[in-house]
C-alpha positions in Angstrom: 19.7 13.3 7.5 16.5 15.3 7.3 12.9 15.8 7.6 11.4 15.5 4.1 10.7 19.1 4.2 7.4 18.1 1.3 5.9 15.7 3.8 6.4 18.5 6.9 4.8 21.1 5.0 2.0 19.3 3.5 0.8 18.2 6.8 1.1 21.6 7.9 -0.9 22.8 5.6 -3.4 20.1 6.9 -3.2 21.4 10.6 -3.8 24.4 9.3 -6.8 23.4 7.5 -7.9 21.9 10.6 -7.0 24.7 12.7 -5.2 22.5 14.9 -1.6 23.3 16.3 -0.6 19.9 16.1 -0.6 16.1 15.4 0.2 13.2 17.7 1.6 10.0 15.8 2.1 7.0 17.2 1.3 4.3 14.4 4.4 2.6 13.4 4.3 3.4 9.4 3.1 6.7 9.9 6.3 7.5 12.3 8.4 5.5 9.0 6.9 8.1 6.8 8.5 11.0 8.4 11.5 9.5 10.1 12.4 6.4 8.1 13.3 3.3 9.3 14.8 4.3 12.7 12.7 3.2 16.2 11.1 -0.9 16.4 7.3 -0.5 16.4 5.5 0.8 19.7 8.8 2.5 20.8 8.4 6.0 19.7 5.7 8.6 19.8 6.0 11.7 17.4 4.3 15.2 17.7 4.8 17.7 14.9 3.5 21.1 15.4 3.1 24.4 13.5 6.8 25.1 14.5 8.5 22.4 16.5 9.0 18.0 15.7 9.4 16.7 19.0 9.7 12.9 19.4 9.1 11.2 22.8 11.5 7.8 23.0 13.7 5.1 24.9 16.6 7.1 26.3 19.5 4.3 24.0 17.9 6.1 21.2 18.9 9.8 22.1 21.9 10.1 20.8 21.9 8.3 17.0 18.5 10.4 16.9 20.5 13.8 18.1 23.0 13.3 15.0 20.6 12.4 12.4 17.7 14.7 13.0 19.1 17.9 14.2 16.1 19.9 13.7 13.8 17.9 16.0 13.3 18.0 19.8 14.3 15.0 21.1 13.0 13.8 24.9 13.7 10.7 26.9 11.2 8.6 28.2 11.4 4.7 28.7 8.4 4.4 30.9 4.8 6.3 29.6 5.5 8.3 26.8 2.2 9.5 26.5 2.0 10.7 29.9 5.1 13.2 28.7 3.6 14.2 25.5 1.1 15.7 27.5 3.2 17.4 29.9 5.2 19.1 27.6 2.5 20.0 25.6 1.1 22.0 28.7 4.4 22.9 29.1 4.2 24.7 25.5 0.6 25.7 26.1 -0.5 23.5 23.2 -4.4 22.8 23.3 -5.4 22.2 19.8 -3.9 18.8 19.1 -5.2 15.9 17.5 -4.6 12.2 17.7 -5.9 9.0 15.2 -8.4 7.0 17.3 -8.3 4.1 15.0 -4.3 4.2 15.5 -4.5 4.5 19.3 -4.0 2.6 22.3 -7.2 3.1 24.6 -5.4 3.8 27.3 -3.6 6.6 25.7 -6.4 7.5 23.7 -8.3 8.5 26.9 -5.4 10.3 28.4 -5.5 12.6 25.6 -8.9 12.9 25.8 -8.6 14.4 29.4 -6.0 16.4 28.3 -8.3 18.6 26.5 -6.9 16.6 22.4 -9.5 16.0 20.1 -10.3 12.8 18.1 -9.7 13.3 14.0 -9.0 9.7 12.2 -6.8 9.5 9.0 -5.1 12.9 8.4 -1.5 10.8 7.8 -3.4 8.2 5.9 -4.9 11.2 3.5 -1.7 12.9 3.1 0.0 9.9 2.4 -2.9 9.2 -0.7 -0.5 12.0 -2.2 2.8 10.4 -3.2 6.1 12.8 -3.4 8.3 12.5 -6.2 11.0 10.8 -4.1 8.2 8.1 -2.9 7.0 7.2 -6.9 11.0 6.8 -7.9 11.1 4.3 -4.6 7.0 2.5 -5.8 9.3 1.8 -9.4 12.2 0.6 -8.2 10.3 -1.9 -6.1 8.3 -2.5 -9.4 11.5 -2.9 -11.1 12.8 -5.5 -9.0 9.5 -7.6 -8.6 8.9 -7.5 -12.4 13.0 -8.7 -13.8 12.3 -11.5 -10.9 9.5 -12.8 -12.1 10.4 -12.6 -15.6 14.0 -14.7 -14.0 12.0 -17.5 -12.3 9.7 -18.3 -15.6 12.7 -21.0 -16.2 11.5 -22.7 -13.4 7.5 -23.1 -14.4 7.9 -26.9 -15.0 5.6 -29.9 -14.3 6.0 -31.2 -10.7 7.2 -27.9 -9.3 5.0 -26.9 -6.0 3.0 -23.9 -5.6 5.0 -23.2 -2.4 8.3 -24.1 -3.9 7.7 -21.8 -6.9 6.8 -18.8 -4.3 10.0 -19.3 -2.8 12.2 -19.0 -6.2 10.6 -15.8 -6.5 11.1 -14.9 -2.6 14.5 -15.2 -3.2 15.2 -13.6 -6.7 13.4 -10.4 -5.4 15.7 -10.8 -2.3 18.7 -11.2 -4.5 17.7 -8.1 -7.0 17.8 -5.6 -3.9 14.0 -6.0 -2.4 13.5 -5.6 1.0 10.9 -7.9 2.0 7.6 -8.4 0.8 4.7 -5.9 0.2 2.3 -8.9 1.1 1.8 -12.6 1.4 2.6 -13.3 -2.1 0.7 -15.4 -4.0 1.3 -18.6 -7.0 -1.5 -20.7 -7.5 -2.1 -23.4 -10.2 -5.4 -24.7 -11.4 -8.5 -24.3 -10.2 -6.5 -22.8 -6.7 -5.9 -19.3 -9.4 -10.2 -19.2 -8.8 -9.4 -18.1 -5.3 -8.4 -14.2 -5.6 -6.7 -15.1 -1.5 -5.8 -18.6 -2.3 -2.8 -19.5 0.1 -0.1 -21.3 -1.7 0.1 -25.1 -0.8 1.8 -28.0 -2.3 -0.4 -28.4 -5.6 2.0 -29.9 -8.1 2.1 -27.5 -11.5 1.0 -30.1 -14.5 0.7 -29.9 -18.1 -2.4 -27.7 -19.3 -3.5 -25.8 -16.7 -3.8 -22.1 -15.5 -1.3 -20.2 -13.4 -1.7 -17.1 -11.2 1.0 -15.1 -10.1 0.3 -12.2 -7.2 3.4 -10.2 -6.0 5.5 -7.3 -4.8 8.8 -6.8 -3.7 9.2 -3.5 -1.2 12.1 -1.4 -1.2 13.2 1.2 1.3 9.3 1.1 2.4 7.2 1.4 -0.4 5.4 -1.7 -2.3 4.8 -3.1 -5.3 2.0 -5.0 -6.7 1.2 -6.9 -9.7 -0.7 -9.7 -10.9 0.2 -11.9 -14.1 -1.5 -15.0 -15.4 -1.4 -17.5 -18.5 -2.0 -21.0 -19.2 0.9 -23.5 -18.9 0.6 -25.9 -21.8 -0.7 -25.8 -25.4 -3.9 -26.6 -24.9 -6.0 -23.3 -23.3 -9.6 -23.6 -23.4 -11.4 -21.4 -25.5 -13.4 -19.8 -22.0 -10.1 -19.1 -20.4 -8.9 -17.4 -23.2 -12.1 -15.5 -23.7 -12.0 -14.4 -19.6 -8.9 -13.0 -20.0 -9.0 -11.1 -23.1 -12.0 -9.4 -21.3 -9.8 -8.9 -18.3 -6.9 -7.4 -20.4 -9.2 -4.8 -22.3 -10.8 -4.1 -18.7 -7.6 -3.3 -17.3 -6.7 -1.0 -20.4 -9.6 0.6 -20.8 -9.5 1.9 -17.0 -6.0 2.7 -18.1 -7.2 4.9 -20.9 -10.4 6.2 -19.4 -9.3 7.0 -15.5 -9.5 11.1 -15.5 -8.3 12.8 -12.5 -10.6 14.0 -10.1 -13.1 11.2 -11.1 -14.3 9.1 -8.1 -12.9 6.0 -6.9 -16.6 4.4 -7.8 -16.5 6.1 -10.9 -13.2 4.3 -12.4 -14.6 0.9 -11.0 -17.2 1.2 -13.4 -14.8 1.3 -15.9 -13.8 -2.4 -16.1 -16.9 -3.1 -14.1 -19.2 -2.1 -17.0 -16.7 -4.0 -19.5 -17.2 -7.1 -17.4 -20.7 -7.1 -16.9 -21.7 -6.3 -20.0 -19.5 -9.6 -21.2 -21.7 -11.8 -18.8 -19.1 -12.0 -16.2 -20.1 -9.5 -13.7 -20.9 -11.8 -10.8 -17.5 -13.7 -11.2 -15.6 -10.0 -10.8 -15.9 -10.4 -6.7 -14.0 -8.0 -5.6 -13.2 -4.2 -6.1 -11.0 -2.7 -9.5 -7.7 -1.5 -7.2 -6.9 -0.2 -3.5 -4.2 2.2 -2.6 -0.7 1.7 -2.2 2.6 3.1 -1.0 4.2 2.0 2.2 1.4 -0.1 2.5 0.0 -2.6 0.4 -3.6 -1.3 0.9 -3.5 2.5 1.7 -6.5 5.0 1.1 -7.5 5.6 -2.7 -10.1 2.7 -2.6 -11.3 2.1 -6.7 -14.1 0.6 -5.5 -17.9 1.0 -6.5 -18.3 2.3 -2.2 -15.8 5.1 -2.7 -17.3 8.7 -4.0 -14.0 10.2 -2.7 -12.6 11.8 -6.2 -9.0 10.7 -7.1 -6.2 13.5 -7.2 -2.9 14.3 -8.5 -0.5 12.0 -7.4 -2.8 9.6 -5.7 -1.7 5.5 -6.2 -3.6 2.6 -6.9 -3.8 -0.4 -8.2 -5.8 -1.7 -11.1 -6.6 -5.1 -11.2 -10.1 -6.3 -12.8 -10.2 -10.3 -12.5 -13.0 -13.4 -13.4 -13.4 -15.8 -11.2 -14.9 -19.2 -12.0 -15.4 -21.8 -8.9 -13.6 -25.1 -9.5 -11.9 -24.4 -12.5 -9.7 -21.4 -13.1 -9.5 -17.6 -13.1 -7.9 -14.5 -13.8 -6.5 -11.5 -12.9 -4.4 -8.2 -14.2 -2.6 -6.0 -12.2 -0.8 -3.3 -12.2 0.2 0.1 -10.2 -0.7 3.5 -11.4 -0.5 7.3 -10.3 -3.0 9.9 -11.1 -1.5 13.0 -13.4 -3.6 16.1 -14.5 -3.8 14.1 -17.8 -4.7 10.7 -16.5 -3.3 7.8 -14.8 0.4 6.8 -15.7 1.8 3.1 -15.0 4.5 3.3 -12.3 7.3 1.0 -13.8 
C-alpha cells in the first residue's frame, strides 16, 4: 500500500505556495485522506514535509504501519505525541511548519506555537475541495448504492409504515448493497414533517395522500453520497404541491445547465435562487443551493449566496433548491455534481 502520490504532491505544491517546509495533521479525516482507514481517531499525528511523511503513533501500531507504508518514517510514542513532533522536527532543523488551529487541541496548539509553528486554517480542507479521479469513481459508487436502495425499498411505501421504520429498510438495503455507513443522519419524513429541511424521523404513520421526503447517502470506502427525492403518496396531490416542485425541478436543472466553472459559489446560488424568487417562493427557500462533499458530508465548496470563493475543476457539491411551507408540506431536489472545464457533471 501507498501514499496517493496526487494527494502528496498537490499538497506539496501548497507548502510550496506557502513557503512552508511542512504540515502538521492531526484531524482524524484529514489523516483518512492520506493514510486510509488505518489509526482510531486522536491516536495518530502525521507530518508531511517537502521530502519526508513521518507519522507519530502508539507503539502496537508500528509494525502493520512498517509493512504497509514503506515510504513513511514511522516513530513510537504512546504518551505526548506532540511533544515528539516537535523534537524531531528540531532534530531535522524544520522551522517553517504549519498547523490547523480550528483542528487543534489547545494544548498542542500552544506547544507549537512556542516551538516557533505558525497558525494557517484549512490548507487539507482546500485541497481536498479538489477531488482525484480515484475519489469521484468512490463519490459514484456510494451514489450507486444509495440510489438501487432507494429505488428497492419503494415496495415498502405503504399506509401505516413509520417514518423511523421506513429509515431503517433503507439503513439496511444500503448496508446490504456494499455501503459503509452513513454519510449523515438520514432523513424520511411524511406530511407536513417533509416542511422541516432537519426534521428528525419519528413514528408519524405514512397515510393515503400526503407528501414524502426522502434525504440520504450511503458512504463507501470514505466518501459520501447525497441525495434528496420527494413525491406525493396517493392520487390526490394538490395543485400547490405540484406547482412547488416543478419550480424546484427546473431550479435544480437550470443550476445544472447554467453552473460555469470558475463562477462563485454565490454566483450559482443565484441560479435557482432567482428561479425561486421570481416564482414567489423566495422566503420559503431557507437555506443555501448545495455544500461540499467528499469524505464529508459538508466539506468546503459552499453554493451559498456568502461564498465569493469561485468554483474550480473538480470541486463537489451538492445541488439541492427546496420550498418550504410551515404546516403543510415541502420539497426538495438533490443531487451531487463535479465542476469540469465545460460545466458541472452529475456524479452517478
Amino acid at each position: 500500500m501507498r501514499i496517493n502520490t496526487t494527494k502528496l504532491k498537490n499538497l506539496r505544491n501548497l507548502l510550496k505556495k506557502n513557503k512552508l517546509e511542512g504540515l502538521i495533521i492531526t484531524d482524524f479525516t484529514d489523516t483518512k485522506y492520506f493514510l486510509g482507514d488505518f489509526f482510531h481517531e486522536d491516536e495518530s499525528v502525521l507530518l508531511i514535509t517537502l521530502k519526508q511523511i513521518i507519522v507519530f503513533s502508539r507503539s502496537l501500531y508500528e509494525n502493520s504501519f512498517k509493512s504497509k507504508y514503506k515510504e513513511a518514517l514511522f516513530i513510537s510514542e504512546d504518551k505526548n505525541r506532540p511533544a515528539a513532533l516537535v523534537k524531531e522536527a528540531k532534530k531535522l532543523n524544520l522551522k517553517k511548519l504549519a498547523f490547523d488551529e480550528n483542528k487543534e487541541l489547545y494544548s498542542a496548539g500552544k506547544l507549537y506555537l512556542k516551538a516557533g509553528f505558525k497558525e494557517s486554517s484549512s490548507l487539507i480542507s482546500l485541497l481536498r475541495t479538489t477531488k482525484t479521479e480515484e475519489e469521484l469513481k468512490l463519490m459514484r459508487k456510494a451514489t450507486q448504492i444509495s440510489m438501487q436502495a432507494y429505488k428497492n425499498i419503494q415496495k415498502y411505501v405503504k399506509v401505516g409504515i413509520t417514518e423511523i421504520e421506513l429509515k431503517r429498510k433503507l439503513e439496511d438495503e444500503m448496508n446490504r448493497l456494499g455501503g459503509q455507513g452513513y454519510s449523515f443522519e438520514l432523513m424520511v419524513s411524511f406530511g407536513a414533517n417533509t416542511a422541516n429541511p432537519h426534521h428528525l424521523c419519528d413514528n408519524t404513520k405514512l397515510t393515503n395522500n400526503t407528501a414524502v421526503l426522502f434525504d440520504w447517502g450511503a458512504k463507501y470506502q470514505e466518501y459520501c453520497a447525497d441525495m434528496t427525492r420527494c413525491f406525493w403518496f396517493g392520487p390526490k396531490a394538490p395543485k400547490e404541491y405540484k406547482t412547488i416542485l416543478s419550480i424546484v425541478k427546473y431550479a435544480h436543472d437550470e443550476v445544472v445547465k447554467k453552473a460555469k466553472i470558475k463562477m462563485s459559489g454565490a454566483q450559482i446560488d443565484n441560479i435557482s435562487r432567482s428561479i425561486i424568487e421570481k416564482a414567489g417562493y423566495g422566503k420559503y427557500f431557507t437555506h443555501r443551493t448545495g455544500h461540499g462533499i467528499g469524505m464529508q458530508d459538508h466539506e468546503l465548496s459552499d453554493i451559498s449566496q456568502i461564498n465569493e470563493d469561485k468554483i474550480l475543476e473538480n470541486y463537489c457539491f451538492s445541488v439541492e433548491p427546496g420550498i418550504y411551507l410551515e404546516g403543510k408540506y415541502g420539497v426538495r431536489w438533490e443531487d451531487c455534481f463535479y465542476m469540469t472545464k465545460r460545466g458541472i457533471k452529475q456524479i452517478k
